[in-house]
Biopython code that builds the backbone (N, CA, C, O; Angstrom):
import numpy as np
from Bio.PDB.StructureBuilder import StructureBuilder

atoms = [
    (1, "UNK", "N", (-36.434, 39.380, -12.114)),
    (1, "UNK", "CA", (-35.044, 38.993, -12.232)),
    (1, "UNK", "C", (-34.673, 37.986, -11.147)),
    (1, "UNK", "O", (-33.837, 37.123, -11.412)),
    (2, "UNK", "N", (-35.235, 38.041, -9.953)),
    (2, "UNK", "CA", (-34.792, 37.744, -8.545)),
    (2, "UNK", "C", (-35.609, 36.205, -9.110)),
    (2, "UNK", "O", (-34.743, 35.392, -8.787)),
    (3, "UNK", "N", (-36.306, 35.697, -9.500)),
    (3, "UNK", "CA", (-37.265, 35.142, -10.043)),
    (3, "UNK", "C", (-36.585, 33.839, -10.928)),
    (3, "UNK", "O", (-36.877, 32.650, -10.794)),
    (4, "UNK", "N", (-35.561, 34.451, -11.898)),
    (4, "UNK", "CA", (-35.309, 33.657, -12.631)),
    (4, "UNK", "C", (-33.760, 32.656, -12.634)),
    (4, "UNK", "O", (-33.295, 31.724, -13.290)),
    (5, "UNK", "N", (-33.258, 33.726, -11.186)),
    (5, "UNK", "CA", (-32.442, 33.276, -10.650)),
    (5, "UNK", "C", (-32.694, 32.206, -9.677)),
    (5, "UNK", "O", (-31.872, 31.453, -9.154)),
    (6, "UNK", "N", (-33.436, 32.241, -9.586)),
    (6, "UNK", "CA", (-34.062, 30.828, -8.630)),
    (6, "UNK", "C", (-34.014, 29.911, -8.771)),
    (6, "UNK", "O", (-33.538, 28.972, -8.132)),
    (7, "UNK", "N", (-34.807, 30.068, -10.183)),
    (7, "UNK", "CA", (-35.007, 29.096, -10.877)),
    (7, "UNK", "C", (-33.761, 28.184, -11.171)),
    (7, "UNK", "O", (-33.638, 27.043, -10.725)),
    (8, "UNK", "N", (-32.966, 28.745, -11.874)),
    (8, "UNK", "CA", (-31.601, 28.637, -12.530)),
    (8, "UNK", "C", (-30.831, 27.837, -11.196)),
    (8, "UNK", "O", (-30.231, 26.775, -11.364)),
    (9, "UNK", "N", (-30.935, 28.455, -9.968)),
    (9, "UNK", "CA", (-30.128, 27.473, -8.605)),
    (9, "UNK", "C", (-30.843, 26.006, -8.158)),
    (9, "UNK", "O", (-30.254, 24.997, -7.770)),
    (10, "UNK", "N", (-32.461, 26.228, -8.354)),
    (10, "UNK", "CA", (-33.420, 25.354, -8.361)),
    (10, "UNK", "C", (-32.753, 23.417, -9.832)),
    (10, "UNK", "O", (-32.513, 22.209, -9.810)),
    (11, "UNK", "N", (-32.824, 24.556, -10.683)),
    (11, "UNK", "CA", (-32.374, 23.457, -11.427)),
    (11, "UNK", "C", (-30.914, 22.935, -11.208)),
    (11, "UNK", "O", (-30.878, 21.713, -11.069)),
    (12, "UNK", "N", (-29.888, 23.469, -11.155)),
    (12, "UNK", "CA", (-28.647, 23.489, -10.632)),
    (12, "UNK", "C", (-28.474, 22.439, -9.766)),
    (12, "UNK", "O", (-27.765, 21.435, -9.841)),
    (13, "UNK", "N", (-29.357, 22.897, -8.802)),
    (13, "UNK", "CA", (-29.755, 21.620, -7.142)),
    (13, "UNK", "C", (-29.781, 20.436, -7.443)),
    (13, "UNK", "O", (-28.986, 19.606, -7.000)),
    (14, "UNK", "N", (-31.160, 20.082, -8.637)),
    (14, "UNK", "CA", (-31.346, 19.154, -9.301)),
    (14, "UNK", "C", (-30.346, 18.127, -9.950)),
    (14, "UNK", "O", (-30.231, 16.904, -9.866)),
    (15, "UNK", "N", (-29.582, 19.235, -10.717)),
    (15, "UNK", "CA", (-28.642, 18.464, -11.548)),
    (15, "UNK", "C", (-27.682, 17.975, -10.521)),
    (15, "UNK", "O", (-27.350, 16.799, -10.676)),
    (16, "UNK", "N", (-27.191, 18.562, -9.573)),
    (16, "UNK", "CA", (-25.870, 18.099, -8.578)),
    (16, "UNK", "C", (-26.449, 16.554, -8.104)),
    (16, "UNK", "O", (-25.856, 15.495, -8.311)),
    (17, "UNK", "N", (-27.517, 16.685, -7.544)),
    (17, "UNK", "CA", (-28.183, 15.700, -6.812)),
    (17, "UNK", "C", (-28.778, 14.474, -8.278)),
    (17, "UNK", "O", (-29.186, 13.406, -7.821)),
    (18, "UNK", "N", (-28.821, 14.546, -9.405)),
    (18, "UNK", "CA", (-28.923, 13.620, -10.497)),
    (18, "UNK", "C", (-27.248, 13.077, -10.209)),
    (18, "UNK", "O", (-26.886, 12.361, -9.275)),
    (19, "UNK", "N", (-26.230, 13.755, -11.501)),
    (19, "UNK", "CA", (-25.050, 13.620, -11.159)),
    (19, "UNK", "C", (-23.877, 12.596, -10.020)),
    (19, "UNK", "O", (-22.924, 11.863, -10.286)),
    (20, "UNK", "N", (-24.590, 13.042, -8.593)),
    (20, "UNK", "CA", (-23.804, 12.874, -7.759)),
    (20, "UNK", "C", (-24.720, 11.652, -6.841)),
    (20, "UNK", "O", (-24.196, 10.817, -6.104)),
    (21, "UNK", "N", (-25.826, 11.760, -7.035)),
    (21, "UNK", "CA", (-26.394, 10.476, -6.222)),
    (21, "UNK", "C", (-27.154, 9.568, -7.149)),
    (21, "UNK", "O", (-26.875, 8.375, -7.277)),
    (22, "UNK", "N", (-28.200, 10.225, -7.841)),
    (22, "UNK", "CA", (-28.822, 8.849, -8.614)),
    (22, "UNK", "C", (-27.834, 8.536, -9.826)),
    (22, "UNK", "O", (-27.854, 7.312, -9.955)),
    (23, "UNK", "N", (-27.157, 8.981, -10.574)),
    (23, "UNK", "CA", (-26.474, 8.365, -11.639)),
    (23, "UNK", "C", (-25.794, 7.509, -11.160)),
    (23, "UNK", "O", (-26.068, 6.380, -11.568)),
    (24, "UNK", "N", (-24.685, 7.607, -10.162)),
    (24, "UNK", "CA", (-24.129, 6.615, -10.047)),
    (24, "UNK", "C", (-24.915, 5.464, -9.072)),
    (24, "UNK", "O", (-24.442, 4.334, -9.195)),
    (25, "UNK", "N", (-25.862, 5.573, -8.278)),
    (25, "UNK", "CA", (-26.331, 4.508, -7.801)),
    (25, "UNK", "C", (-27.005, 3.445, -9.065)),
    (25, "UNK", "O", (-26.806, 2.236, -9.190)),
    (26, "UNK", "N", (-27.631, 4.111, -9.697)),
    (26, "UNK", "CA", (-28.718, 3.710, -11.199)),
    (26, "UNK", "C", (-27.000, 2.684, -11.559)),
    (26, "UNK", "O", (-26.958, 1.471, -11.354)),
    (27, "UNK", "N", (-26.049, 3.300, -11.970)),
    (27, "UNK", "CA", (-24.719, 2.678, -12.435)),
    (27, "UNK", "C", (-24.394, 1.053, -11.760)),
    (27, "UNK", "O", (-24.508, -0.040, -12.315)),
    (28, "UNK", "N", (-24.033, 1.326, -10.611)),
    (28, "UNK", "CA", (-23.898, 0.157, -9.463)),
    (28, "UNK", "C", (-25.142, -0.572, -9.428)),
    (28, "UNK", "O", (-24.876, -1.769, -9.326)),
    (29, "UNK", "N", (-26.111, -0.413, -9.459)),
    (29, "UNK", "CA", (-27.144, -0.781, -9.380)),
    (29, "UNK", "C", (-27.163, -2.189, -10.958)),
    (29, "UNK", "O", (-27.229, -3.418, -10.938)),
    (30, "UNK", "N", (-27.086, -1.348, -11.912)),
    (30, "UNK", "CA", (-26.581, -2.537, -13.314)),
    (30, "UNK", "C", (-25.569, -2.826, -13.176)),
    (30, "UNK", "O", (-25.286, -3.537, -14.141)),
    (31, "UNK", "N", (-24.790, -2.736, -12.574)),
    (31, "UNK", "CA", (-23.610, -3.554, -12.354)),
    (31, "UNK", "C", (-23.932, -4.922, -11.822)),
    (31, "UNK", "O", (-23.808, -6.023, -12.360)),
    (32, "UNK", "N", (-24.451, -4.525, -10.433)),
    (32, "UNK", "CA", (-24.851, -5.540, -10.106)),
    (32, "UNK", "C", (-25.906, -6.879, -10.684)),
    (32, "UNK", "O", (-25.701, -7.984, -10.182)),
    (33, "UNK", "N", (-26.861, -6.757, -11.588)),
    (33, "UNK", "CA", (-27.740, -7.088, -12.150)),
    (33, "UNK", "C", (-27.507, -7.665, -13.021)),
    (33, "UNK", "O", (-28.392, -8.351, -13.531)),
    (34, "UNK", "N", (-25.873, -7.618, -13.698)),
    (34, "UNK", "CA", (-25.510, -7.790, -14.945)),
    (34, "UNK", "C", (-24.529, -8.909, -14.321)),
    (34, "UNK", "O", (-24.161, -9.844, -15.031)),
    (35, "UNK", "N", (-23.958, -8.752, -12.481)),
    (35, "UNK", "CA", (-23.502, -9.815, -12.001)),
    (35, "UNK", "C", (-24.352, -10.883, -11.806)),
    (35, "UNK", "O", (-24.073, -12.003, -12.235)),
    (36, "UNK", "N", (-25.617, -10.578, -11.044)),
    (36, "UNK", "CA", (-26.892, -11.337, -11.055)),
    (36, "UNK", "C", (-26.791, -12.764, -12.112)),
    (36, "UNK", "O", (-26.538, -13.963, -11.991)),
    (37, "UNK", "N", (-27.244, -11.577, -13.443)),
    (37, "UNK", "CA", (-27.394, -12.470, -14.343)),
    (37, "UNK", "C", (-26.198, -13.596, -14.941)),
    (37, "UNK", "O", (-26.505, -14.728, -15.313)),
    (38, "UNK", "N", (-25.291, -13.249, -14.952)),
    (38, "UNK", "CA", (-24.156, -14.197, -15.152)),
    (38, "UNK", "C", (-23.897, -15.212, -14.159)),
    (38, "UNK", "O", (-23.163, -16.056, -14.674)),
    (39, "UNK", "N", (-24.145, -15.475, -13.088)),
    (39, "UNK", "CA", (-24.290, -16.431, -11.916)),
    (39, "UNK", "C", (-24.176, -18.028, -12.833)),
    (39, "UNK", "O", (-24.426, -18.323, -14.002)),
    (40, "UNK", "N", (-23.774, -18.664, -11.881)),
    (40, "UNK", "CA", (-23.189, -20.154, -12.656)),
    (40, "UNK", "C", (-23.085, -20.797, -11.692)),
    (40, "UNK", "O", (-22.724, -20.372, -10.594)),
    (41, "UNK", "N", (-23.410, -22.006, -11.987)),
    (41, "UNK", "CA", (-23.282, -23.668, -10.457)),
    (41, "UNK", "C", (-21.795, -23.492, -10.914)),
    (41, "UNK", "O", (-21.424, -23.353, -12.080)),
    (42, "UNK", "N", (-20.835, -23.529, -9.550)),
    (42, "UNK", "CA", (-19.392, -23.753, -9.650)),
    (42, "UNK", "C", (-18.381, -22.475, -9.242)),
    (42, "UNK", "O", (-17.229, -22.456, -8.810)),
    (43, "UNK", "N", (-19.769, -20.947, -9.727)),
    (43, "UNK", "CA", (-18.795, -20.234, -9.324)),
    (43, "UNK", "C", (-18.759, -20.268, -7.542)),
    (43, "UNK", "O", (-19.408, -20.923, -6.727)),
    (44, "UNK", "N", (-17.662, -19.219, -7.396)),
    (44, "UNK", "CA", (-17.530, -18.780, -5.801)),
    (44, "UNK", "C", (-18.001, -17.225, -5.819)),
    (44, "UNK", "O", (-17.972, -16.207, -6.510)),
    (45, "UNK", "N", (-18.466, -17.761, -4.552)),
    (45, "UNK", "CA", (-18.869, -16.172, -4.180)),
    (45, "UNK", "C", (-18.533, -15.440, -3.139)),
    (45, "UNK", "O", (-18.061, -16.322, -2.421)),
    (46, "UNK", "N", (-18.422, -14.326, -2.454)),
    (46, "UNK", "CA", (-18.656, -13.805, -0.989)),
    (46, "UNK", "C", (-20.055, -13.124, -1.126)),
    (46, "UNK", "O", (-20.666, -12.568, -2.038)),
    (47, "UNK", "N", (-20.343, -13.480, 0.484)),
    (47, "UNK", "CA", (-21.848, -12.903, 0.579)),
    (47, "UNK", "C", (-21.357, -11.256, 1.287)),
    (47, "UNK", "O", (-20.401, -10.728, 1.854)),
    (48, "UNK", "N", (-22.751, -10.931, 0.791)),
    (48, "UNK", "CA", (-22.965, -9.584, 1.976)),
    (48, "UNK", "C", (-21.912, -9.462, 4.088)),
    (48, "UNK", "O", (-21.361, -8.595, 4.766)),
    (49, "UNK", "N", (-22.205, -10.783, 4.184)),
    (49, "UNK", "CA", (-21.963, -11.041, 5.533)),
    (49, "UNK", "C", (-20.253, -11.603, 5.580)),
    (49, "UNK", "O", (-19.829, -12.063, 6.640)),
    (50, "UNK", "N", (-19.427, -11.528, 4.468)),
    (50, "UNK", "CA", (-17.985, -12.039, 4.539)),
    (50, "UNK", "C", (-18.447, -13.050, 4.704)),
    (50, "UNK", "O", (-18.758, -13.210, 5.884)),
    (51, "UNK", "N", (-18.621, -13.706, 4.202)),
    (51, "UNK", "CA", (-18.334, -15.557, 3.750)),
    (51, "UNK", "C", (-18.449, -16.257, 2.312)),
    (51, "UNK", "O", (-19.314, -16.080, 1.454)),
    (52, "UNK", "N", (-17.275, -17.146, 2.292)),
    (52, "UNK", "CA", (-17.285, -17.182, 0.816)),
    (52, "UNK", "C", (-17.174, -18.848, 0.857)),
    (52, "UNK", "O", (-16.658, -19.715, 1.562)),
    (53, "UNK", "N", (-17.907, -18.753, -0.227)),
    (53, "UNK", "CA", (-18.152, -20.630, -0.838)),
    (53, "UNK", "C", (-18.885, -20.009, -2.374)),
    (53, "UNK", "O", (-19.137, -18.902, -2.849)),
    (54, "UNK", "N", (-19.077, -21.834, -2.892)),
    (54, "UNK", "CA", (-19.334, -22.210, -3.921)),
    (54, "UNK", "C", (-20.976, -22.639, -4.079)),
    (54, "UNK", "O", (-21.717, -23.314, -3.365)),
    (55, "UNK", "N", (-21.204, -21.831, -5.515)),
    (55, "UNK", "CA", (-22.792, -21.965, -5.661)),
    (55, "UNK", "C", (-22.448, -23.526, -5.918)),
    (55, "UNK", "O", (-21.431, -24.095, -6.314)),
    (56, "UNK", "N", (-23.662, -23.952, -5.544)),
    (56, "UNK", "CA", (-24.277, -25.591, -5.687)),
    (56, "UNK", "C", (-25.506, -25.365, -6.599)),
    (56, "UNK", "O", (-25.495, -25.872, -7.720)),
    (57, "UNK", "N", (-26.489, -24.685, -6.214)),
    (57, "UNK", "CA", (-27.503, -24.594, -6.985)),
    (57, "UNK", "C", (-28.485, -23.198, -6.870)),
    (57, "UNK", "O", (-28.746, -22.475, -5.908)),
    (58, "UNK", "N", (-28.922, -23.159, -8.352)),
    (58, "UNK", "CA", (-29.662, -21.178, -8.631)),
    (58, "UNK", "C", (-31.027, -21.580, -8.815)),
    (58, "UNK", "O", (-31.344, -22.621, -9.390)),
    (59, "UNK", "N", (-31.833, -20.754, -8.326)),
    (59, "UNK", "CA", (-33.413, -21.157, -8.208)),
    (59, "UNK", "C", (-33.372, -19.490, -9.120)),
    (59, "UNK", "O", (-32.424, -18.917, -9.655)),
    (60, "UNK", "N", (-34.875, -19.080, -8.985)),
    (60, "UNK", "CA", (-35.041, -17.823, -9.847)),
    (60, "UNK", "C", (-34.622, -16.306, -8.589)),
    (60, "UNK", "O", (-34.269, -15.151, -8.828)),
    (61, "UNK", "N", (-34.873, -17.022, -7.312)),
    (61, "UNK", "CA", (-34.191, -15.763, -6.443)),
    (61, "UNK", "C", (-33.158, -15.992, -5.509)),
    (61, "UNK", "O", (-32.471, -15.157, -4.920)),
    (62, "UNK", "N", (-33.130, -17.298, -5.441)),
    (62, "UNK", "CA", (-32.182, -17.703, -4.494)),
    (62, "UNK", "C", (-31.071, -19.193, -4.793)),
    (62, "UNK", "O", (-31.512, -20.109, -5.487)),
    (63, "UNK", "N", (-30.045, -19.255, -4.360)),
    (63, "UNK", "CA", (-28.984, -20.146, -4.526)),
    (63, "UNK", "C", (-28.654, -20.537, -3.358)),
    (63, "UNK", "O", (-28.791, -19.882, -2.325)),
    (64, "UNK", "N", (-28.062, -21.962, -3.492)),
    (64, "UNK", "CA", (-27.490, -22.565, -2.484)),
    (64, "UNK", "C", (-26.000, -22.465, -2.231)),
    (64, "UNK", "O", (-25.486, -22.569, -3.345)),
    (65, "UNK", "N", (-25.232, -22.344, -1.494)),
    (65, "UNK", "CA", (-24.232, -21.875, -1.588)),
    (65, "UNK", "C", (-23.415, -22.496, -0.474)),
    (65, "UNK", "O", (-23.812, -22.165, 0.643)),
    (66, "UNK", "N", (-22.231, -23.427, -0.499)),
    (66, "UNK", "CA", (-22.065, -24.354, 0.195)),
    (66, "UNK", "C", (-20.092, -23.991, 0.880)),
    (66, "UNK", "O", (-18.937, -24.113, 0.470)),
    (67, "UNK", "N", (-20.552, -23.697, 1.636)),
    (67, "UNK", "CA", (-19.267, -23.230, 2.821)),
    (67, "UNK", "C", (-18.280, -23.725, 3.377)),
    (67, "UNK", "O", (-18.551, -24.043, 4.535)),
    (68, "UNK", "N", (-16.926, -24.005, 2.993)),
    (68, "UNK", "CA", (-16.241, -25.152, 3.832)),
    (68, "UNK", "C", (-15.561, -26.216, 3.369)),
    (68, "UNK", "O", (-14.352, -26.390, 3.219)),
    (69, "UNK", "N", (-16.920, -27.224, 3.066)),
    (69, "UNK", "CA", (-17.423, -28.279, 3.038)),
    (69, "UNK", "C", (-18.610, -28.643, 2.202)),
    (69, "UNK", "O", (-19.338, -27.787, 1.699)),
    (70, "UNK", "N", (-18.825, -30.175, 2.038)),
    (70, "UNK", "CA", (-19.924, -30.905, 1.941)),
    (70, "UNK", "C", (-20.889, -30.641, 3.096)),
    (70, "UNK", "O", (-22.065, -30.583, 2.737)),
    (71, "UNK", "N", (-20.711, -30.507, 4.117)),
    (71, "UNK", "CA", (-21.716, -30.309, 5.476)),
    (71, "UNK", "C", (-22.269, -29.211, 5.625)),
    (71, "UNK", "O", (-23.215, -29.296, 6.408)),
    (72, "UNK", "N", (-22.117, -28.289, 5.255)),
    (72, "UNK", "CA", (-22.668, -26.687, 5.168)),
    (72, "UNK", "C", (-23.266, -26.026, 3.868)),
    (72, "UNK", "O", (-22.811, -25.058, 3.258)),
    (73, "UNK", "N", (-24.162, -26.620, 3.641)),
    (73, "UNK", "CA", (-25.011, -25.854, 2.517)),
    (73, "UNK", "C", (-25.732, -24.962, 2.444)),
    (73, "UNK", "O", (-26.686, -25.398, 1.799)),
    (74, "UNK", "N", (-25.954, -23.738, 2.744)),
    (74, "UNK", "CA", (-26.763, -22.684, 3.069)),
    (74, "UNK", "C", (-27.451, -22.247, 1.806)),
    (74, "UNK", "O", (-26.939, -22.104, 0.696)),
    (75, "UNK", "N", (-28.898, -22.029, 2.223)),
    (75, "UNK", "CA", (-29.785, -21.333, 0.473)),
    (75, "UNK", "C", (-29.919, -19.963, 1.175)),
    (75, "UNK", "O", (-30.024, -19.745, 2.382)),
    (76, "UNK", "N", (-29.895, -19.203, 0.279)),
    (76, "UNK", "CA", (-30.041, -18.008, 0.311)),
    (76, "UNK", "C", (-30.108, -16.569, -0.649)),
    (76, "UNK", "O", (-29.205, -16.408, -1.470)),
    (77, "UNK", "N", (-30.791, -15.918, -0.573)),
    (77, "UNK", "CA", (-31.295, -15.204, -1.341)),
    (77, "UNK", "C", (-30.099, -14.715, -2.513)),
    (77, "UNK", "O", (-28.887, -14.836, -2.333)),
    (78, "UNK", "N", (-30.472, -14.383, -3.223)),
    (78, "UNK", "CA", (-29.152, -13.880, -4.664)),
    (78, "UNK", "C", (-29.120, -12.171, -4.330)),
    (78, "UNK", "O", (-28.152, -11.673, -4.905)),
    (79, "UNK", "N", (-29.709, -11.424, -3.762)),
    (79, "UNK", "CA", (-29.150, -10.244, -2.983)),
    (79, "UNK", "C", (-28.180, -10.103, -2.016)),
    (79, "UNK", "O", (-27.572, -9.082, -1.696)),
    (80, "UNK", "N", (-28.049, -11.749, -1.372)),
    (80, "UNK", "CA", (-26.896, -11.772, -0.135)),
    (80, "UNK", "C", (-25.531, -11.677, -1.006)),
    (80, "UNK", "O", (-24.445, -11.590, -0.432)),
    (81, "UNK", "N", (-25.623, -11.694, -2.233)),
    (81, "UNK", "CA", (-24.127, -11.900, -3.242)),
    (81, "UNK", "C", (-23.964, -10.616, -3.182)),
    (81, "UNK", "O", (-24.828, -9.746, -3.292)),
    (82, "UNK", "N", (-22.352, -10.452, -2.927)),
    (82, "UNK", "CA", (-21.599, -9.369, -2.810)),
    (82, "UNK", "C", (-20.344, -9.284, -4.252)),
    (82, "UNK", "O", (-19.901, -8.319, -4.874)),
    (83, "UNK", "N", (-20.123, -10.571, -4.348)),
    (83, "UNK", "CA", (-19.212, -10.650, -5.313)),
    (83, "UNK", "C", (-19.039, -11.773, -5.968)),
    (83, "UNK", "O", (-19.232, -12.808, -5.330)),
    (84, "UNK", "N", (-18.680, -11.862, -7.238)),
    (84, "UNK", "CA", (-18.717, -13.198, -7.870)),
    (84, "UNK", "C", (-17.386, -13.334, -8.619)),
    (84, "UNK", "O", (-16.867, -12.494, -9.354)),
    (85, "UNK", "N", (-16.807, -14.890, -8.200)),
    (85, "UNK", "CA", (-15.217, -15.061, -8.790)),
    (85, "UNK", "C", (-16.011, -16.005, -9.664)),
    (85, "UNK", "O", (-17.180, -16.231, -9.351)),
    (86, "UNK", "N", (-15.400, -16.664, -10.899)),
    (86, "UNK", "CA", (-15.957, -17.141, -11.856)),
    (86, "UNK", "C", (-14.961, -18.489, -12.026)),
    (86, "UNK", "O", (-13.784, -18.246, -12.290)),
    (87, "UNK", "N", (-15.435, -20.127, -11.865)),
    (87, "UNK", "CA", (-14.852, -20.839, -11.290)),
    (87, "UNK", "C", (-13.842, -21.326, -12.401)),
    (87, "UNK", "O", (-13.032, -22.185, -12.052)),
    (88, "UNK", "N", (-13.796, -20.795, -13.917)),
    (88, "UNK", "CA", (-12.868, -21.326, -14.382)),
    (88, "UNK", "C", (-11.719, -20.190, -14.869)),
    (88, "UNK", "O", (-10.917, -20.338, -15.790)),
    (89, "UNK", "N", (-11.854, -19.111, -14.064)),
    (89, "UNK", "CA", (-10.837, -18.163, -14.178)),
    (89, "UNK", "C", (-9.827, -18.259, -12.560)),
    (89, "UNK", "O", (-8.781, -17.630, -12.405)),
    (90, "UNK", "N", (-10.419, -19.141, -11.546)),
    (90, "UNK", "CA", (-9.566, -19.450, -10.279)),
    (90, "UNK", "C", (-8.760, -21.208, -10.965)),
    (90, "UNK", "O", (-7.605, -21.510, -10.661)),
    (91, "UNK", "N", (-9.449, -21.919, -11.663)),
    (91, "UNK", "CA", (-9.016, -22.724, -12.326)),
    (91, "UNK", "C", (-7.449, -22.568, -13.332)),
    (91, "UNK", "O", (-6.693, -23.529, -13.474)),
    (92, "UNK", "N", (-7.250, -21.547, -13.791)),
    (92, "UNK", "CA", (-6.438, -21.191, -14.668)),
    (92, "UNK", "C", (-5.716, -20.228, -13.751)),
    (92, "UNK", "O", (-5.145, -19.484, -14.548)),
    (93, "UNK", "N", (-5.479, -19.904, -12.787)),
    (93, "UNK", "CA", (-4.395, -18.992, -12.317)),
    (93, "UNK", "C", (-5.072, -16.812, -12.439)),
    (93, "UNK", "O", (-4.562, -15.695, -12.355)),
    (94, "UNK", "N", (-6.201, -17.324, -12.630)),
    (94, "UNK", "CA", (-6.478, -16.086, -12.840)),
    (94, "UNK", "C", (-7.031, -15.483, -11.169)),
    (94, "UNK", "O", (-7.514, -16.099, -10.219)),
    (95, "UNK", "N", (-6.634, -13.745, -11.397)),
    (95, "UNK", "CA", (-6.903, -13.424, -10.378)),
    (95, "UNK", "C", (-8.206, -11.991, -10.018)),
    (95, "UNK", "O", (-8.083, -10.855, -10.477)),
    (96, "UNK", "N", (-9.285, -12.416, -9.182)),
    (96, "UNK", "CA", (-10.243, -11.384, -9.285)),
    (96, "UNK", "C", (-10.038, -9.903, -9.641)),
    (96, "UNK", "O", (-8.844, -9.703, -9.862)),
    (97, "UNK", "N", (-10.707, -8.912, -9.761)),
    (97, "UNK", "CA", (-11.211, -7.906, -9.555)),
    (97, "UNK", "C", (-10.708, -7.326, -8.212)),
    (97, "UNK", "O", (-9.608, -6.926, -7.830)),
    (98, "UNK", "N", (-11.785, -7.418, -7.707)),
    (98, "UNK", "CA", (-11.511, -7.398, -5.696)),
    (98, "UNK", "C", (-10.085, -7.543, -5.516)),
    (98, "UNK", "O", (-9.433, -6.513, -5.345)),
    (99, "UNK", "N", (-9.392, -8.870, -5.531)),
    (99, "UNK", "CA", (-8.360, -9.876, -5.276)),
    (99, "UNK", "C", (-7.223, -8.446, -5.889)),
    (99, "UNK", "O", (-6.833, -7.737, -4.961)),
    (100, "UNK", "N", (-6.816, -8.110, -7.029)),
    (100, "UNK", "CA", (-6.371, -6.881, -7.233)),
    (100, "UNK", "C", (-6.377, -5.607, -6.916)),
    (100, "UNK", "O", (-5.468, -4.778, -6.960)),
    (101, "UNK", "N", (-7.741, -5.496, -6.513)),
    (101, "UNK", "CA", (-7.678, -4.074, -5.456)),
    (101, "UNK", "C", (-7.198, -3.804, -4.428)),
    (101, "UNK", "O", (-6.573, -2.791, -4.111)),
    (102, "UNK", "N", (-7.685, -5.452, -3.340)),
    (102, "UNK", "CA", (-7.104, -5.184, -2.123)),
    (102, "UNK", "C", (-5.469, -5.203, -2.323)),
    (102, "UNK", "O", (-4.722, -4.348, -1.846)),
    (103, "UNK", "N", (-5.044, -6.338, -3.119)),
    (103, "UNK", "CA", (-3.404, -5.665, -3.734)),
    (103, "UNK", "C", (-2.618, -5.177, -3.704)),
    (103, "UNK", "O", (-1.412, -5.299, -3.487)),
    (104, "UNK", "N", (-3.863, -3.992, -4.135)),
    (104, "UNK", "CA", (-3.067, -2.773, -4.804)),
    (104, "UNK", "C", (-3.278, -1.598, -3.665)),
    (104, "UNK", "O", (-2.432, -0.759, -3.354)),
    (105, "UNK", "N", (-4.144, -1.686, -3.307)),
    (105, "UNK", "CA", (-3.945, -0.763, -1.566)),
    (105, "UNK", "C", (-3.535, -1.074, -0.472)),
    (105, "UNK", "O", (-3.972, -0.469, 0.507)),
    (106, "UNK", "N", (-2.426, -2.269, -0.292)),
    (106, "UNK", "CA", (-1.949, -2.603, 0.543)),
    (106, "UNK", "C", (-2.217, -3.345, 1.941)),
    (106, "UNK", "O", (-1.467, -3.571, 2.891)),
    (107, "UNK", "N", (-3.992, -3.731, 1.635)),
    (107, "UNK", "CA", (-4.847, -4.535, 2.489)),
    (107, "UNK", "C", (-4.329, -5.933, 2.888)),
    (107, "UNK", "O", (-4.408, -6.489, 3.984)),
    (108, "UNK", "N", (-3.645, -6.474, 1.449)),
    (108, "UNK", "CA", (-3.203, -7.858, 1.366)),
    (108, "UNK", "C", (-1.917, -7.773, 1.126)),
    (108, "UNK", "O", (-1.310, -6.860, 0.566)),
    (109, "UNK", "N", (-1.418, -9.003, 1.678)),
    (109, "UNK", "CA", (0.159, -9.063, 1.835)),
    (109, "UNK", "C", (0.315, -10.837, 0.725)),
    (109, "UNK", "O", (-0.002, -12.018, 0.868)),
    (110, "UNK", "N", (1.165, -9.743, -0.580)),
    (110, "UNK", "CA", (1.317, -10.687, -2.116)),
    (110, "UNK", "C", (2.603, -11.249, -2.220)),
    (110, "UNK", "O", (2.768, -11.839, -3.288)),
    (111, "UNK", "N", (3.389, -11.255, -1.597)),
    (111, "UNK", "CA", (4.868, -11.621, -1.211)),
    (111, "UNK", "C", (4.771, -12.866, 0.177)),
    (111, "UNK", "O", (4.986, -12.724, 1.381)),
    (112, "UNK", "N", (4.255, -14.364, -0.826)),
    (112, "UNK", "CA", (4.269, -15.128, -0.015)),
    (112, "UNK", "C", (4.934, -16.160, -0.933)),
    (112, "UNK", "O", (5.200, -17.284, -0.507)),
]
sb = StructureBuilder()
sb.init_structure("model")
sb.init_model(0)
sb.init_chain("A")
sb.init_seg("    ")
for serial, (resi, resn, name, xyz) in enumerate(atoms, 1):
    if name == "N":
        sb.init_residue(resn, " ", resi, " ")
    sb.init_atom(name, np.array(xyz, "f"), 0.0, 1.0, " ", f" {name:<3s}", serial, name[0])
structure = sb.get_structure()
């Protein structure tokens, strides 16, 4: 009896730890991948490191990504992408993802 109760907490363990850590990483994980793949010369991005500019050019792992200016072109890997604005939705008045979150938790101040 003592036996099969074990078992039963054994699997239990399992499932919490599926559930609560790999499902949603596996989740974020295609999220990201599915940002990956949509990548475009023109959009903007922020990197991993808070800095944001405009792709210039996509190789198969890495993009150039140009800061500022004409004078600052940095290449760098397509893992340093943290986020991608899509350059003809800043064109039209449209506003990110992100750009709405911070928003909406009071990070950013929208009354300008």
């Amino acid at each position: 009896m003592s036996s099969s109760i074990m078992i039963i907490y054994l699997i239990a363990i399992v499932a919490v730890f599926y559930f609560f850590g790999i499902g949603p990483q596996r989740k974020e994980q295609k999220k990201k991948e599915e940002m990956m793949s949509k990548l475009a010369v023109g959009d903007y991005c922020v990197t991993t490191s808070g800095m944001y500019g405009q792709i210039i050019d996509i190789t198969s792992d890495m993009v150039i990504v140009e800061f500022g200016g004409k004078n600052c072109r940095i290449p760098m890997l397509k893992a340093a992408i943290a986020s991608v604005e899509k350059a003809d939705a800043l064109h039209k008045g449209g506003v990110s993802e992100d750009a709405k979150e911070a928003a909406s938790d009071g990070t950013v101040d929208t009354k300008k």
